[in-house]
C-alpha positions as CSV (number, residue, x, y, z in Angstrom):
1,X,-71.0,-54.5,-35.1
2,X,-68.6,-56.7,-37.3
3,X,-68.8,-60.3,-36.0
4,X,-65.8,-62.0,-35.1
5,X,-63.8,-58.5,-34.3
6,X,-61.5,-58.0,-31.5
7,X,-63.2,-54.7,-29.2
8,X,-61.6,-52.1,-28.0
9,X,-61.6,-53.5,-24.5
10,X,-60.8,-57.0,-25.5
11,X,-57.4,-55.8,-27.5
12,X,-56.5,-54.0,-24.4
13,X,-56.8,-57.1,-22.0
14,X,-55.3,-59.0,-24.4
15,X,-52.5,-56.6,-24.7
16,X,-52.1,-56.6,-20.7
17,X,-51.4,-60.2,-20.3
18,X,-49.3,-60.3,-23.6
19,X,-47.4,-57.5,-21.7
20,X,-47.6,-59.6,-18.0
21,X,-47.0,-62.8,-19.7
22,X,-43.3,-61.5,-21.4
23,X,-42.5,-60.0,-18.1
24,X,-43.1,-63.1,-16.1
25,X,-41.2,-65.1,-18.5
26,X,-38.3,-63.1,-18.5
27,X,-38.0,-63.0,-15.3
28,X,-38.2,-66.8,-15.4
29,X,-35.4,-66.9,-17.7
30,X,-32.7,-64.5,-15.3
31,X,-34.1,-66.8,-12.6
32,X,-33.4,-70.0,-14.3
33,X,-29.5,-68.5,-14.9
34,X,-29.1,-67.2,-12.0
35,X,-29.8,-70.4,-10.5
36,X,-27.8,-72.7,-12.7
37,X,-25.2,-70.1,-12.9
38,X,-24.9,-70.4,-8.7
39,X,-24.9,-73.8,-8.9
40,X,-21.9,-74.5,-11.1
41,X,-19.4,-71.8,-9.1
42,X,-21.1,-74.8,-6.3
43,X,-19.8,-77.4,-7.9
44,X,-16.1,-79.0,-7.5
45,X,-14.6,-79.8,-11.1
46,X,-14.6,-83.4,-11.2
47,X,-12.4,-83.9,-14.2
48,X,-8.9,-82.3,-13.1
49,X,-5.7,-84.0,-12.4
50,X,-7.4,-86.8,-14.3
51,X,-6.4,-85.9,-17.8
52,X,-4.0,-88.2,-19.8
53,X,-2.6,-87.1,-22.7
C-alpha cells in the first residue's frame, strides 16, 4: 500500500461532499438573488423628482 494515497473509498467521499458542497452553494447563491432581487422591486426609489440638472 502507497503511503499518503487517496483510497478508493476515500476519493468517493471526497467526491460526494465536493458534489454536496457545489449544490448547497449554488443554491445559496439563487437564494441570495432571489432575496435581494425581492427586496429592491420592495423598495420605493428614493432619488426621483429630486434630480437638478
Amino acid at each position: 500500500m502507497e503511503q499518503g494515497a487517496i483510497q478508493p473509498k476515500q476519493y468517493e467521499q471526497i467526491s460526494l461532499q465536493c458534489w454536496n458542497t457545489q449544490n448547497l452553494l449554488g443554491a445559496w447563491i439563487i437564494s441570495d438573488q432571489k432575496r435581494l432581487n425581492s427586496g429592491r422591486q420592495n423598495q420605493e426609489p428614493t432619488d426621483q423628482g429630486s434630480a437638478s440638472e
